[in-house]
DOFIZA-504974 format. One record per residue (C-alpha): residue number from 1; x negated, y negated, z. Coordinates in steps of 0.05 Angstrom, whole numbers. Layout:
ATOM seq      u      v      w
ATOM NUM      X      Y      Z
...
// end
This chain:
ATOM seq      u      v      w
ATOM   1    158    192    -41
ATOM   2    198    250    -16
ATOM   3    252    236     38
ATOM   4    257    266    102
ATOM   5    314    298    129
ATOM   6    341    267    193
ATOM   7    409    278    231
ATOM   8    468    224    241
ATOM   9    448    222    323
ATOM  10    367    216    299
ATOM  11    385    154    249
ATOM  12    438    125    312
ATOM  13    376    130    363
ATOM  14    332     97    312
ATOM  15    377     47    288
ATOM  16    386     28    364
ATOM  17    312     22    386
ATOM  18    306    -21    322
ATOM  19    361    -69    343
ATOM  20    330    -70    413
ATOM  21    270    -88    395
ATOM  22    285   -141    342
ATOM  23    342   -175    393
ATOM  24    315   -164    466
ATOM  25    236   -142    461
ATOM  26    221   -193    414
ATOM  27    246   -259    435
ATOM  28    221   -237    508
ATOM  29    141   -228    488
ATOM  30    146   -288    443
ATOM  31    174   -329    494
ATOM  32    111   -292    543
ATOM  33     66   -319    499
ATOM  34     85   -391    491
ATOM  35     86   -388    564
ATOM  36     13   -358    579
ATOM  37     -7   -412    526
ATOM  38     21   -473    570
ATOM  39    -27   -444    616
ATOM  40    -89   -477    580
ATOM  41   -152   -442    560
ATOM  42   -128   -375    525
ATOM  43   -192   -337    524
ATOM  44   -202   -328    601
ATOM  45   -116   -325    600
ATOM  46    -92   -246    620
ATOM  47    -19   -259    614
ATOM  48    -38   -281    537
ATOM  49    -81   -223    521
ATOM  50    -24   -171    550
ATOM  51     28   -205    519
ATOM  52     -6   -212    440
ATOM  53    -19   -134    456
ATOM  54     53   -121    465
ATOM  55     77   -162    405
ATOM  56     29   -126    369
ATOM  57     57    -52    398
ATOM  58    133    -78    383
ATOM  59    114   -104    312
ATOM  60     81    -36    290
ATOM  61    145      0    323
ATOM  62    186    -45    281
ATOM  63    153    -19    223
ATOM  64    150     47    238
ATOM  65    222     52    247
ATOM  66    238     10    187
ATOM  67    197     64    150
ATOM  68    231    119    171
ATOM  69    297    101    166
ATOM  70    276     80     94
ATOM  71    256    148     80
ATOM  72    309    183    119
ATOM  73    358    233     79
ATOM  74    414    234    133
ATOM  75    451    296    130
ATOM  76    511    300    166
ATOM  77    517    370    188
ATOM  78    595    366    198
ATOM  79    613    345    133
ATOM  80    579    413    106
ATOM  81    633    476     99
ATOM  82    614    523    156
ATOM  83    592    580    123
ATOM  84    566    611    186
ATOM  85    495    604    150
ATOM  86    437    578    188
ATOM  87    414    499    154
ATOM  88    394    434    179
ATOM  89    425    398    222
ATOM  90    465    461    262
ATOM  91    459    490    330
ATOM  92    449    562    330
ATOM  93    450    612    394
ATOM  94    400    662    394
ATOM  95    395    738    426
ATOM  96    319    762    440
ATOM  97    334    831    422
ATOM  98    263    847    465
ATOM  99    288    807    529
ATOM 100    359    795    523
ATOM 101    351    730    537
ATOM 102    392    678    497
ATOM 103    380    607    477
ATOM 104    401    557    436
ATOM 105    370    508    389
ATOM 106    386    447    347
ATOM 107    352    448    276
ATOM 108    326    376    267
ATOM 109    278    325    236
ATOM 110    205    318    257
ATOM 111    220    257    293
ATOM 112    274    284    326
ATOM 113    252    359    354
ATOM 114    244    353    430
ATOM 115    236    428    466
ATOM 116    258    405    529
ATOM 117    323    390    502
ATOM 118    324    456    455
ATOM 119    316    413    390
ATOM 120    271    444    337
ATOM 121    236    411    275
ATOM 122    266    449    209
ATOM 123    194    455    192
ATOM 124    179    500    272
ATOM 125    167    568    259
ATOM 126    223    591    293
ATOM 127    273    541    242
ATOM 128    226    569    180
ATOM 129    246    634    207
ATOM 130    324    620    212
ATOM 131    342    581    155
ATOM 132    377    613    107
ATOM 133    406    670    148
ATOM 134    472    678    173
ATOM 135    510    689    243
ATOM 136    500    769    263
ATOM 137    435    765    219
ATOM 138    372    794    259
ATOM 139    306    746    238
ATOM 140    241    761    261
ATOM 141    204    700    276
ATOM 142    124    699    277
ATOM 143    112    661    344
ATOM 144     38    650    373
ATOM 145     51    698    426
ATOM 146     71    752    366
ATOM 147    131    764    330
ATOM 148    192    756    366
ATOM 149    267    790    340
ATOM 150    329    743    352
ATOM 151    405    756    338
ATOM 152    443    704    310
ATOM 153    502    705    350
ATOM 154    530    643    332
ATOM 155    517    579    285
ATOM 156    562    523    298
ATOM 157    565    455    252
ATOM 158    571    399    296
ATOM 159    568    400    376
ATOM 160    577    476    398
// end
């Protein structure tokens, strides 16, 4: 199967959800459910129900991150020479050359793009768009709203 790429933070945040839920989440909903069961007959018992359904929800989490991290290429964006080209893993500051207005983004994993924090799947239009190019490059990027022309003004490796 082909990996996926993911940055250092995006394996740290995994990594740390899976210990939490192996050491804390865990031990809590087994220790719900030997509980609800002291309370006798388990198929009128609430508290046993919710609780099974939560072991359930952490034990497919569990998997899901154990998959992931399995197929996670980790590419450590600060080990790469800065080149002042545009690849995964770097934060690059934009110029809309239509409104002025700038913006930055983080080029990340699937799992890891989240807008509100101005991090961008390398497989987003926008990343598609940038990848490849280098700081004073102009790219124009085919958005839903039309095409849209951005500067590069910068690309830094690491935290800008």
């Amino acid at each position: 199967m082909q990996k996926s790429p993911m940055t250092v933070q995006g394996e740290q945040r995994l990594r740390q959800e899976l210990e939490q839920l192996k050491t804390i989440e865990r031990p809590k909903v087994i220790e719900a459910i030997a509980e609800a069961r002291e309370h006798g007959d388990l198929k009128e018992n609430a508290e046993y129900h919710a609780a099974r359904e939560q072991q359930g929800f952490i034990e497919g989490r569990i998997q899901e991150i154990e998959a992931k991290l399995s197929m996670a290429q980790v590419i450590d964006v600060t080990s790469l020479p800065n080149n002042g080209k545009v690849v995964f893993g770097v934060t690059v500051e934009l110029l809309n050359l239509d409104t002025d207005e700038e913006v930055t983004y983080t080029i990340v994993g699937e799992d890891e793009a989240d807008l509100k924090v101005n991090k961008i799947s390398f497989t987003s239009p926008i990343a598609r768009g940038l990848i490849g190019k280098e700081e004073g490059d102009v790219a124009n990027i085919k958005t839903p709203k039309g095409e849209v022309e951005y500067e590069i003004t910068a690309v830094h490796y690491g935290q800008p």
